[in-house]
C-alpha atoms as one frame of an Amber mdcrd trajectory, in Angstrom:
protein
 -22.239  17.780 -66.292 -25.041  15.841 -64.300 -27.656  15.193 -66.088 -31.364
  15.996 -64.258 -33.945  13.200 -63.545 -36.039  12.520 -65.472 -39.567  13.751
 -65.035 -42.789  10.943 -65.480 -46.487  11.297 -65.189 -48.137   8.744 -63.352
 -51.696   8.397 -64.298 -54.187   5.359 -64.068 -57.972   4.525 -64.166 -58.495
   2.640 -60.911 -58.577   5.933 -59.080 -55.482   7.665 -57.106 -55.823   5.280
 -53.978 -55.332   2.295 -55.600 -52.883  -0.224 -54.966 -50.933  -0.698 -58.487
 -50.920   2.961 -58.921 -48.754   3.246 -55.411 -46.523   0.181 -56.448 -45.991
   2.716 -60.050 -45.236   5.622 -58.625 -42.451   3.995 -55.957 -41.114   2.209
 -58.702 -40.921   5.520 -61.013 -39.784   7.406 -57.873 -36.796   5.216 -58.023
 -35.915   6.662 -61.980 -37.024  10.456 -61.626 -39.455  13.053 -60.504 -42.822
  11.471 -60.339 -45.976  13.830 -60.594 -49.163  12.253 -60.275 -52.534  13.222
 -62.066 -55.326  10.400 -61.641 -58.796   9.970 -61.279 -60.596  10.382 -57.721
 -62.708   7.123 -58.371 -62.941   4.462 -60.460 -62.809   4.663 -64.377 -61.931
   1.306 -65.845 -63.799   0.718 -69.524 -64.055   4.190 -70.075 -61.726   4.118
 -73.127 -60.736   7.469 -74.669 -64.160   8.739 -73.267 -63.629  13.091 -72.274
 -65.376  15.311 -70.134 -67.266  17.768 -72.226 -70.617  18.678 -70.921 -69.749
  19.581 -67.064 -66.876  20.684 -65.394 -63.889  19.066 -64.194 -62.527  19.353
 -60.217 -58.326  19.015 -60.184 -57.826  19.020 -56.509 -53.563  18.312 -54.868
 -53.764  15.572 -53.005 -51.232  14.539 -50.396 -51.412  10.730 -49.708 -47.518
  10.041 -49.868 -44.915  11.560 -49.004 -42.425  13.949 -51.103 -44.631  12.966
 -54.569 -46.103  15.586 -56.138 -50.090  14.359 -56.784 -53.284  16.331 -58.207
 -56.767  14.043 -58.472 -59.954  14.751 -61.025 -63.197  14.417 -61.078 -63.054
  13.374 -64.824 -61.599  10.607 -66.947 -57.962   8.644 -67.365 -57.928  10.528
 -70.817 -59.018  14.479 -68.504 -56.073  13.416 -66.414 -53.467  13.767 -68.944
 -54.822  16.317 -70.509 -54.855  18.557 -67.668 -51.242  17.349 -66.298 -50.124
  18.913 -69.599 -52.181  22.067 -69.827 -51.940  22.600 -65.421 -49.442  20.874
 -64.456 -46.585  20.949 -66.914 -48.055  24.081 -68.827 -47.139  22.727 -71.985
 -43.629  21.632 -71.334 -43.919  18.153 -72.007 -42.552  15.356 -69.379 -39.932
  12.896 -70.329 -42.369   9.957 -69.885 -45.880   8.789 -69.276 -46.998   5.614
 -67.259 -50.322   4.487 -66.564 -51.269   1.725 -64.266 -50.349  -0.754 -62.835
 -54.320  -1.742 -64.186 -55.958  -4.296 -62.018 -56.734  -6.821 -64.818 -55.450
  -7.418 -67.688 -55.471  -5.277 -71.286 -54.086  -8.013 -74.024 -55.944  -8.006
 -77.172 -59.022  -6.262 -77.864 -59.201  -5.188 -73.906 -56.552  -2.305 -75.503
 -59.461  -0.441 -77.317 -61.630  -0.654 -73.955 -58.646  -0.161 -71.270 -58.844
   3.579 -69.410 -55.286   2.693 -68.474 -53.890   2.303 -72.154 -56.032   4.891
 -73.391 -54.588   7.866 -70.388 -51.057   6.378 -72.179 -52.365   6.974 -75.880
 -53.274  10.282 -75.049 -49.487  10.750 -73.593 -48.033   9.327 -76.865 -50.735
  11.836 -78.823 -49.171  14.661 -76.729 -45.764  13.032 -78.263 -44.567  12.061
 -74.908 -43.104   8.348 -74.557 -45.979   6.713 -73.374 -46.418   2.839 -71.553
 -49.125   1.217 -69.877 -48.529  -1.327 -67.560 -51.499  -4.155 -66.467 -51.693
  -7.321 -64.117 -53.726 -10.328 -64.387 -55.404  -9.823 -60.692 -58.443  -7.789
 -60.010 -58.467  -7.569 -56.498 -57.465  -5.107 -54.082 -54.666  -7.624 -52.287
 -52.743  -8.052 -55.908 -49.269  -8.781 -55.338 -47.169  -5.957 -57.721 -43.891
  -6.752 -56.388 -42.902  -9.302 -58.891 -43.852  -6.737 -61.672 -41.810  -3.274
 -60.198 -38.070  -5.209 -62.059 -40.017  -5.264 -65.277 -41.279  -1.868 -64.584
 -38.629   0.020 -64.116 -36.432  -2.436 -66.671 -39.121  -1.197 -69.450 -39.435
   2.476 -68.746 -35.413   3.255 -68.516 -35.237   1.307 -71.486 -38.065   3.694
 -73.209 -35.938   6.721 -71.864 -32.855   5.491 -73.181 -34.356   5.098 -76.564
 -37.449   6.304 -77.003 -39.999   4.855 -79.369 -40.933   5.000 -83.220 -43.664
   8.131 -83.454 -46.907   8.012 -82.701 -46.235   4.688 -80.872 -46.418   3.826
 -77.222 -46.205   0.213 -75.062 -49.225  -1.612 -73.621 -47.148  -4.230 -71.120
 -49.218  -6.918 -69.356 -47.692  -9.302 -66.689 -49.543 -12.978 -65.859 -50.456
 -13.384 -62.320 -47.793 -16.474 -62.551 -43.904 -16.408 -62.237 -42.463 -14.446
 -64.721 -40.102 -16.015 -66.660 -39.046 -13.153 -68.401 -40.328 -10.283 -71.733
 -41.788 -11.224 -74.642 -42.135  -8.806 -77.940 -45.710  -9.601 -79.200 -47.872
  -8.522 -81.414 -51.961  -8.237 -79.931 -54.074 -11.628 -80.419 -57.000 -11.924
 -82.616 -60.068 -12.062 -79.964 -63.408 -10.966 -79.031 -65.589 -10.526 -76.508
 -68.934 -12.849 -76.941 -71.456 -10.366 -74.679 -74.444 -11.178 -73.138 -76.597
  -9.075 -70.579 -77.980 -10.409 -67.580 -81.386  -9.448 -67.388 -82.744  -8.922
 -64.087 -86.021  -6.811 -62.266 -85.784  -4.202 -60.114 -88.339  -3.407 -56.918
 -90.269  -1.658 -59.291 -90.789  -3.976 -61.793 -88.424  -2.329 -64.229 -85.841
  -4.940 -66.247 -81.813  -3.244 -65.639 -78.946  -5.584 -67.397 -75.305  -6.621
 -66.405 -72.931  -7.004 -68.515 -71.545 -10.508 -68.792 -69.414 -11.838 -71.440
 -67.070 -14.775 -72.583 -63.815 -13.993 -73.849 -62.893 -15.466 -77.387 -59.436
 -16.152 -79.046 -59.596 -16.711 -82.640 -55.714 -16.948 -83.080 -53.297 -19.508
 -82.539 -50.046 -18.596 -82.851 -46.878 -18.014 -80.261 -46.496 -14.708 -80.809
 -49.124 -12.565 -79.157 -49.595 -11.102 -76.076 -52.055 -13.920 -75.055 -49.705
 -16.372 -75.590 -46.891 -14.724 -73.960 -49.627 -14.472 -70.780 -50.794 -17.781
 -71.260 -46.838 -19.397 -70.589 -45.320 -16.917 -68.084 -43.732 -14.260 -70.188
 -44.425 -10.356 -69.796 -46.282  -9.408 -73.382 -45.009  -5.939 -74.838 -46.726
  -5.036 -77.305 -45.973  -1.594 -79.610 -49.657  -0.046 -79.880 -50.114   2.868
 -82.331 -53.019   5.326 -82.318 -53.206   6.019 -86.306 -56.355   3.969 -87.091
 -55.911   4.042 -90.642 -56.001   0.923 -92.385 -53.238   1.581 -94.662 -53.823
  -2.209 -96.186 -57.509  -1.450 -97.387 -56.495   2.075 -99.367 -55.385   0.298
-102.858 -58.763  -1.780-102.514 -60.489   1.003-102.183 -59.103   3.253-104.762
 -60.207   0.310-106.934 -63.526   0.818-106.146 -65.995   3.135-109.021 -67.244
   6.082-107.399 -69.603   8.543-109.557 -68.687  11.805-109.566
């Protein structure tokens, strides 16, 4: 019997015209049927943020051809929400991409990142979930070098599947890649500042500015990976807990 194609949601937080998002949905065109829910503007940083206190426009936009594509006025996060609820009515698609990001979410950019957030909220709705980044911010990026590792990384994911509650946050260097690395997220921070300036008015606005600081050495996170040419995968879970802390805590004396 032949099997059917899979079915992937392509989502992103760069907005529906933007370049990696085309390069994603050609290259997930190539594996199955591609339906496409993503925000009509910008919304990088925007993290798991929601839309609760307006309402939400889902519009079906036709920008190329034979791909099924819907744009919202809300979040990354709205997006997938209402791809599931509107779009799928509840029967869940075999996988969830988001990207391709323009920049990069290693390390702490993860808990920041409107593109790995729209695929935590696929992995949340128990679908297999990956979010793909580049290290190139501009609107001529160069994805072409990226779509092998792409495509490599999401048949691999429908082959298998993941562990639950799990999902991939895959970042490529802007350099020739020599190939994947399995990593674990670097230890970093970002050291913010705000850039104080006046307005015609007189009024003080701030940008922010910031410098970005790894506090970890070793050769087997994502930074590294970046750092020598490799493509960093990195399993990302959403369960917060700290499961570590628990016994130090239970050995703490409450009063009752």
């Amino acid at each position: 019997m032949k099997k059917d194609k899979p079915t992937i949601l392509v989502v992103n937080d760069d907005g529906i015209t933007a370049p990696g998002i085309k390069a994603l949905i050609y290259a997930m065109n190539d594996i199955g049927r591609v339906v496409v829910v993503a925000p009509d503007s910008p919304q990088s940083g925007m993290g798991h943020a929601i839309t609760i206190g307006k309402p939400l426009r889902f519009d079906k936009e036709d920008l190329y051809e034979g791909i099924e594509m819907y744009k919202c006025s809300g979040t990354p996060v709205d997006c997938v929400k209402l791809a599931v609820n509107l779009v799928f009515k509840g029967k869940k698609p075999d996988l969830c991409v988001s990207g391709i990001n323009h920049g990069l979410n290693n390390s702490i950019n993860v808990l920041y990142s409107g593109t790995m957030s729209a695929a935590v909220e696929g992995a949340i709705e128990s679908i297999p979930s990956i979010g793909f980044s580049l290290d190139n911010y501009t609107q001529q990026a160069n994805f072409e070098p990226c779509v092998k590792y792409v495509k490599e990384i999401a048949l691999q994911v429908l082959e298998h599947g993941l562990p639950t509650a799990t999902l991939l946050n895959v970042n490529f260097p802007a350099t020739p890649l020599k190939g994947i690395k399995i990593c674990r997220q670097a230890n970093a921070k970002w050291a913010e500042e705000f850039d104080e300036r006046m307005d015609p008015h007189n009024r003080p606005y701030y940008w922010l500015t910031g410098v970005f600081q790894l506090n970890d050495q070793g050769e087997d996170t994502d930074v590294w990976a970046l750092e020598n040419g490799y493509v960093s995968v990195v399993p990302v879970q959403f369960d917060m807990t700290a499961h570590h802390a628990i016994p130090v805590l239970n050995s703490w004396k409450f009063n009752d």
